[in-house]
C-alpha positions in Angstrom: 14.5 -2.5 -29.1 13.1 -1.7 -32.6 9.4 -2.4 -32.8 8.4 -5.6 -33.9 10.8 -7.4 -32.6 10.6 -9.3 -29.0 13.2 -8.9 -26.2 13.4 -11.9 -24.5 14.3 -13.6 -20.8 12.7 -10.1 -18.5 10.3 -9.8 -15.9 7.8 -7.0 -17.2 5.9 -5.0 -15.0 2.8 -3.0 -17.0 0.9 0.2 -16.8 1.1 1.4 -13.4 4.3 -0.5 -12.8 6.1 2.6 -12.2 3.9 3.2 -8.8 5.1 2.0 -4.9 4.2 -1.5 -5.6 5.6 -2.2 -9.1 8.9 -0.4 -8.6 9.4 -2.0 -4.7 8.8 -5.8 -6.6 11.4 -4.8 -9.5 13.6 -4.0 -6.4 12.9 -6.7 -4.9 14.1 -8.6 -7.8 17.0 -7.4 -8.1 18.2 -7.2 -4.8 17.1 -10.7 -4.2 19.7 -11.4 -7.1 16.2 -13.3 -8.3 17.0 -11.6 -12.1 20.7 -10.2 -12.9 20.4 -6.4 -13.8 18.7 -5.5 -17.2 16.9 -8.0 -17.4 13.6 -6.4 -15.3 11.4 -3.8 -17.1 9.4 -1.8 -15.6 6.4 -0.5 -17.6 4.0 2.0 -17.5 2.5 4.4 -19.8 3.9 6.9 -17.6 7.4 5.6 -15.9 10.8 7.7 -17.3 14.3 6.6 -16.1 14.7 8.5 -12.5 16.9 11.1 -12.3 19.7 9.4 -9.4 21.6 12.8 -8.8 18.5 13.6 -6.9 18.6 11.0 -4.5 17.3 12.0 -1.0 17.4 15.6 -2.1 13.6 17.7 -2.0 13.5 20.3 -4.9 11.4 24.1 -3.9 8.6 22.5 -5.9 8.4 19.1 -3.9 9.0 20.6 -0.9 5.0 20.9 0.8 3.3 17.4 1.3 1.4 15.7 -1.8 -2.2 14.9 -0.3 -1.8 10.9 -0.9 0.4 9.9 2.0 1.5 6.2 3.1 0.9 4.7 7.0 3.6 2.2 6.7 3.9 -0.5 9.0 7.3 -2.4 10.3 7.3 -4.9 7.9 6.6 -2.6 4.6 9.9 -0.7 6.3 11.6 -3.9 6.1 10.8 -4.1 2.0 11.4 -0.7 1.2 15.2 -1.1 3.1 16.5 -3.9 1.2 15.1 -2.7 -2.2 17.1 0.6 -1.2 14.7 3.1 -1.1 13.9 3.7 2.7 17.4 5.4 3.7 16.9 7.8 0.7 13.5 9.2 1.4 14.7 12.4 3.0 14.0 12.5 6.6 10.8 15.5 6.0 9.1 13.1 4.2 8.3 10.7 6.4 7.1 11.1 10.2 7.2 8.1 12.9 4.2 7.9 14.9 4.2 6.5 18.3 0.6 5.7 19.7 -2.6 5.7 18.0 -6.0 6.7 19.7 -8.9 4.7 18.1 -12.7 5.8 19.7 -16.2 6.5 18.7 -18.9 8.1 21.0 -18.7 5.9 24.2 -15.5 4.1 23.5 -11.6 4.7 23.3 -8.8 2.4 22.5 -5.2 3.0 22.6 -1.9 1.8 21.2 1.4 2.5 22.6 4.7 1.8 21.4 6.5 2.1 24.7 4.3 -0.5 25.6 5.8 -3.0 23.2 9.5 -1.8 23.6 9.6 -0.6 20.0 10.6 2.6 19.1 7.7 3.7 16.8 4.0 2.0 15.5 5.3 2.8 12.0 5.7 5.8 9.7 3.1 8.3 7.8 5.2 8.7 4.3 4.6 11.0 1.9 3.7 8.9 -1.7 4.9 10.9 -4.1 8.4 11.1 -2.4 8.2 7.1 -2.0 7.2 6.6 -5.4 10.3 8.6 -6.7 12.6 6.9 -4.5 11.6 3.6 -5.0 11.9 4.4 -9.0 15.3 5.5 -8.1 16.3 2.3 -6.2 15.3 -0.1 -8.9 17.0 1.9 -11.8 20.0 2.0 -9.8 19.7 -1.9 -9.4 19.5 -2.4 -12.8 15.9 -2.0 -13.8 14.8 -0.8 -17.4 11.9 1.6 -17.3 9.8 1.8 -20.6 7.0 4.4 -21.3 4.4 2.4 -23.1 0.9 0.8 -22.8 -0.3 -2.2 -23.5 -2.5 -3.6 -25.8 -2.4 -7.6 -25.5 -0.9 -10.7 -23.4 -0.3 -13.6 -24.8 0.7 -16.8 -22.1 1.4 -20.3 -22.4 3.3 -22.8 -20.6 6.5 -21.7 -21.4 6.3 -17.6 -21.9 4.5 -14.8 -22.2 4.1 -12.3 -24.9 3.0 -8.7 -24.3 2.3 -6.2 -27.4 2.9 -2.5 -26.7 1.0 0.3 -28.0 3.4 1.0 -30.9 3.8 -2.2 -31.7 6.7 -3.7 -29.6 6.7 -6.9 -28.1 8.3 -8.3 -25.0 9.1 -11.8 -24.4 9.6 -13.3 -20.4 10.0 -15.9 -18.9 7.2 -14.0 -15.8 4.6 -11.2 -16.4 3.5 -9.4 -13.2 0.9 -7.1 -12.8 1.1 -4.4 -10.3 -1.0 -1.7 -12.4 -3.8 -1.0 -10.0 -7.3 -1.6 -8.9 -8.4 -0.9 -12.2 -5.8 -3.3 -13.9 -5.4 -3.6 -17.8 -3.2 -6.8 -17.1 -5.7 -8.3 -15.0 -8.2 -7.6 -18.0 -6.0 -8.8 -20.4 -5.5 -12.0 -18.3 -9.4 -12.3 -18.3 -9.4 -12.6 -14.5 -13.0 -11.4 -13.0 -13.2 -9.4 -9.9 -15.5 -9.9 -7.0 -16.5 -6.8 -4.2 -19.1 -4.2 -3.6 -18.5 -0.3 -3.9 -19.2 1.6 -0.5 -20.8 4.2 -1.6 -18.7 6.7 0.0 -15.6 9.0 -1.5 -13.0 9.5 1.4 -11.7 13.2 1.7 -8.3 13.8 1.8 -6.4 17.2 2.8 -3.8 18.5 5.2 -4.4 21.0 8.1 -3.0 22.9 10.7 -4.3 21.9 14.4 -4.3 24.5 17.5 -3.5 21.5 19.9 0.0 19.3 19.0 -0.5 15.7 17.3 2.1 14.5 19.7 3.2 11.6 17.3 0.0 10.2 17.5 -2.8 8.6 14.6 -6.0 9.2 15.5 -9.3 8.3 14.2 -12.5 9.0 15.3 -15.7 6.1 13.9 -18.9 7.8 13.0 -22.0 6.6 11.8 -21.1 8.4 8.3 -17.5 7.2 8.1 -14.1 7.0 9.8 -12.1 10.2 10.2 -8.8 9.7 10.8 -6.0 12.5 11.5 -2.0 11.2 10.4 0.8 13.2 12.3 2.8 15.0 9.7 6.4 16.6 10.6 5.8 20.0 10.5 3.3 19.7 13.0 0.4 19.5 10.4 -1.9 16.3 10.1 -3.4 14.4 6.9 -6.7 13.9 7.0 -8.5 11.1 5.1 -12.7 11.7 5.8 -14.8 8.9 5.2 -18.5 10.4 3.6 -21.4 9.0 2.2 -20.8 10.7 -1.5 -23.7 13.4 -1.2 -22.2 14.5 1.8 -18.6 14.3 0.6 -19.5 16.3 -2.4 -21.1 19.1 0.2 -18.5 18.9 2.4 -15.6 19.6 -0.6 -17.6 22.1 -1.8 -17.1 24.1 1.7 -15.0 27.2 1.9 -11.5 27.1 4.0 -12.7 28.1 7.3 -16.0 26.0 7.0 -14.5 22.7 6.3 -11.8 23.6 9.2 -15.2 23.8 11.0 -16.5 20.6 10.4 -13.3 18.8 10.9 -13.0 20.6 14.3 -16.5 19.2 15.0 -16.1 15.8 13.6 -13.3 15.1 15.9 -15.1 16.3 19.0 -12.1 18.9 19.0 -9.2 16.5 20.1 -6.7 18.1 18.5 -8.4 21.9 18.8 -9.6 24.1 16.1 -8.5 22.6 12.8 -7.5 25.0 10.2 -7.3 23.6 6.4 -3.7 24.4 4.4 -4.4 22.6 1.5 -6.7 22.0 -1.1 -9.5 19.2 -0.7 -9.4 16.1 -2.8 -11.7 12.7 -2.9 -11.7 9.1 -4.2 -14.6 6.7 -4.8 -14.3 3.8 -1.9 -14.5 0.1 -2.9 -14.0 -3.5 -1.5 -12.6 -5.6 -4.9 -10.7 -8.5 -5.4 -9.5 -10.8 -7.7 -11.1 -13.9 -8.1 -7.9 -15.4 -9.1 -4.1 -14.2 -8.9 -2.5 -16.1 -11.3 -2.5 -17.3 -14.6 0.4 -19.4 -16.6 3.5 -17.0 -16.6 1.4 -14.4 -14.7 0.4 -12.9 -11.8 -1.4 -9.8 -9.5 -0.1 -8.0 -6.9 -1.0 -5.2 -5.0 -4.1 -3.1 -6.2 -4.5 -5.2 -9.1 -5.6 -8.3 -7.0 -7.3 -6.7 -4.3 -8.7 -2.8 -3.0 -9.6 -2.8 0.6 -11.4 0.3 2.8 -8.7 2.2 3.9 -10.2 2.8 7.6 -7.0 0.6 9.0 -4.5 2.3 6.1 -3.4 -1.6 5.0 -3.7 -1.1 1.7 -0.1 -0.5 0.6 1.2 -2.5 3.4 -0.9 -5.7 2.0 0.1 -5.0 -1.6 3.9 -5.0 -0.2 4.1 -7.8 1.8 2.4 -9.6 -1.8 5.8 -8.6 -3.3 7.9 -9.7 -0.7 5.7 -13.2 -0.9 5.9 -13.3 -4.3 10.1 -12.3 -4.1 10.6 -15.4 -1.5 8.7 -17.8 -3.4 10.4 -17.2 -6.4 13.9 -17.6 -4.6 12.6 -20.7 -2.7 12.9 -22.8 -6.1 15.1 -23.2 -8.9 17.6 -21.0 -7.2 21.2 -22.1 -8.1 23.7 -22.7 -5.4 24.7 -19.2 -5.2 20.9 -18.2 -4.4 20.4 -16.5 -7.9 17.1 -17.7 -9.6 17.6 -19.1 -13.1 14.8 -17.5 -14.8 13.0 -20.4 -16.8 11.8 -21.7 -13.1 10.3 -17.7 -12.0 6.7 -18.3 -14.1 6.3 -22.0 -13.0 3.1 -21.8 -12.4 3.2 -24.2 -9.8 5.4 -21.9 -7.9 2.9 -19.0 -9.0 0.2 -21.1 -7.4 1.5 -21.0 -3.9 2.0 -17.4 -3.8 -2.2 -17.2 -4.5 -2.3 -19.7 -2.0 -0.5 -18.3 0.6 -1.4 -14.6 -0.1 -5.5 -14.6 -1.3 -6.1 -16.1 2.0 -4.2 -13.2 4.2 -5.7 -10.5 1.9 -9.1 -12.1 1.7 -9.1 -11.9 5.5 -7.8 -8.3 5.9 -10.6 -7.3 3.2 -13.0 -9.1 5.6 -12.1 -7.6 8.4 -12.2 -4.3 7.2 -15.5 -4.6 5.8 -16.8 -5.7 8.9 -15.1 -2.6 10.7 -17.1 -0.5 8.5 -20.1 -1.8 8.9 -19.6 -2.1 12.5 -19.2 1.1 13.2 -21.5 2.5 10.2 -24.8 1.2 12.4 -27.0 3.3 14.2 -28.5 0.5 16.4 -28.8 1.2 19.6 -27.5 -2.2 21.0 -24.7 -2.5 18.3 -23.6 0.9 19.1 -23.2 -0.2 22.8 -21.8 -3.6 22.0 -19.3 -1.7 19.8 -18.5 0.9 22.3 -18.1 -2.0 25.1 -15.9 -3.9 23.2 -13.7 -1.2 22.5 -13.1 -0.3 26.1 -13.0 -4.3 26.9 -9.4 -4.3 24.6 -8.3 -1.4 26.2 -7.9 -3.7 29.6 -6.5 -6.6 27.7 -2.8 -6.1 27.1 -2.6 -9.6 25.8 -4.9 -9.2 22.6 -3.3 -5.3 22.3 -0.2 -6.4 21.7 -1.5 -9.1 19.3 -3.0 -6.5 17.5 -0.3 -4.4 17.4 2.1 -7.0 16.6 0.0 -7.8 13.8 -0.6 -4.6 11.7 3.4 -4.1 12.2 3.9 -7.2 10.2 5.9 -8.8 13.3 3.1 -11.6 13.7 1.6 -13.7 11.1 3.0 -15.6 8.1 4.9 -13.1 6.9 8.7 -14.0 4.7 11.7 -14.6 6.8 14.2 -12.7 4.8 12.1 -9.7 5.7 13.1 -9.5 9.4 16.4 -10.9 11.3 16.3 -13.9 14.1 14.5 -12.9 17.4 12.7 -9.5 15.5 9.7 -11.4 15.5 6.7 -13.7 16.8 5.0 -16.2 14.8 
């Protein structure tokens, strides 16, 4: 593609397209036989063609956990399978977890999956191995990766037009944004964002616990943030510390042993003395989203249209299930007999407009309910404190509404796409 000149008829994918979320939607794409292969690019100022001898394999370098990890729930499973990256994450990169304990400092609630005949809650998964496999998987499908960034979009009714840094352009018939919370397509677009920032940085490390983590998620709600420990499967848990930012800063700036002393205390010991094994990172905490997802021959997914706390670790898991929308409503029209998209119907924007529809409303209510979590559990009142503690135990004795819960963070309940899950897998 000499520079200058415009490719046309691909789906493009921009900066940060390379990530979980842009790579899973180009698989999604392809596997969905919504676009033939070569005809998806993939671009991000950082994205080179995966290497596919490596598939499944975990190199001396790669071999200790990255500190971002993934709790992925039934339904992101489901995605990541039939874009063809879940059965090549290799097996020590990813950890099932069975039960969760959830409890603050009068009040415990459980979640079991024996209880709901399932074999796991879902998986803690290791992002940088996720991210490389699902790279993998769409290259293999027939995706084009392009290093580049991008410097302007121009839409209309018919197309879109995006200008790369060194002056290439792209023609498509559909330009989809999975670049992140702090998108340059969404900018581009001219879409505004809506939110508040939390004030907090969440810490984020691994360590070493004297008690076993049995398979089990735990998190602990304090008045200065949730603390949450993810079973990892060498015995370790992640961590991911929710802190006011003064006190995150102090905490970070702790040696070893200290900050394995403040975890330990933190988490009223449930898992024993912690002991850190890693080094200590952070990340501003934000509730954003996009006033709109959509524009003509455009639209947001993931990050790009929406940030959420991560005290419920939904994030991923909303931005996939907005691919897998996005995937069935562009296979629900214009498809040909042999369910293959033709590609001038894929940036309808009529099509694009009920994928806002149906997915701003889901993510505007997880965003809600996870900003009331936080400020639930963030007061100091007495009679909240109780109120919160009360309810807590109260859903503890209702199997009912546990299961409902349950069902619903696994992506088995709600609206989510049929194609994702086989008849009888789920409830409505």
């Amino acid at each position: 593609m000499s520079a200058g000149r415009a490719s046309a008829g691909r789906f493009v994918f921009l900066r940060g397209g390379g990530g979980v979320g842009g790579a899973a939607m180009a698989g999604l794409l392809l596997a969905r036989k919504l676009a033939p292969p070569g005809r998806v690019a993939v671009i991000d100022e950082g994205a080179v063609p995966p290497v596919p001898e490596s598939v499944g394999s975990v190199t001396a370098a790669e071999s200790d956990w990255d500190l971002r990890v993934f709790a992925l729930s039934r339904a992101s499973q489901r995605v990541l399978d039939i874009c063809g990256a879940w059965a090549a994450l290799p097996a020590q990169k990813r950890c099932a977890y069975e039960r969760m304990c959830v409890w603050d400092a009068k009040g415990t609630l459980t979640f079991d999956c024996a209880a709901l005949g399932e074999p796991d809650l879902g998986f803690i998964v290791e992002g940088r191995a996720l991210q490389a496999e699902c790279q993998r998987a769409a290259a293999a499908a027939g995706a084009v990766f392009i290093k580049a960034t991008l410097q302007e979009v121009i839409a209309t009714d018919t197309q879109v037009r995006v200008r790369l840094h060194d002056g290439r352009e792209l023609q498509s018939q559909l330009l989809i944004g999975a670049d992140g919370a702090d998108s340059t397509t969404r900018r581009l677009l001219g879409i505004e964002t809506a939110g508040h920032a939390y004030h907090q940085d969440a810490l984020v490390a691994h360590v070493r616990t004297e008690k076993p983590h049995r398979s089990t998620a735990w998190q602990r709600f304090l008045p200065s943030g949730p603390l949450a420990f993810l079973p990892l499967p060498d015995g370790r848990s992640s961590i991911v510390w929710s802190n006011a930012r003064a006190e995150a800063g102090r905490l970070r700036a702790l040696d070893a042993g200290a900050f394995g002393e403040a975890v330990t205390m933190a988490s009223e010991g449930v898992l024993g003395a912690c002991e850190l094994t890693t080094a200590v990172a952070s990340f501003p905490l934000k509730l954003q989203y996009a006033l709109d997802y959509v524009r003509p021959r455009a639209v947001l997914v993931g990050d790009a249209a929406h940030t959420v706390h991560p005290l419920a670790g939904q994030g991923l898991n909303l931005g996939l299930m907005d691919c897998a929308c996005l995937a069935d409503v562009l296979g629900g029209d214009g498809a040909s007999g042999t369910g293959t998209a033709r590609l001038g119907y894929a940036g309808e924007h009529r099509l694009l407009r009920r994928y806002e529809r149906w997915r701003r409303s889901e993510n505007l209510l997880a965003a809600t309910a996870m900003d009331g979590l936080e400020r639930l559990f963030a007061s100091n009142h007495s009679l909240v404190a109780q109120l919160r503690s009360a309810g807590l135990n109260a859903v503890g004795k209702m199997p009912f509404v546990k299961r409902q819960l349950v069902e619903r963070a696994m992506g088995l309940r709600g609206d989510v796409p049929e194609f994702l899950f086989a008849k009888g897998e789920r409830v409505r």
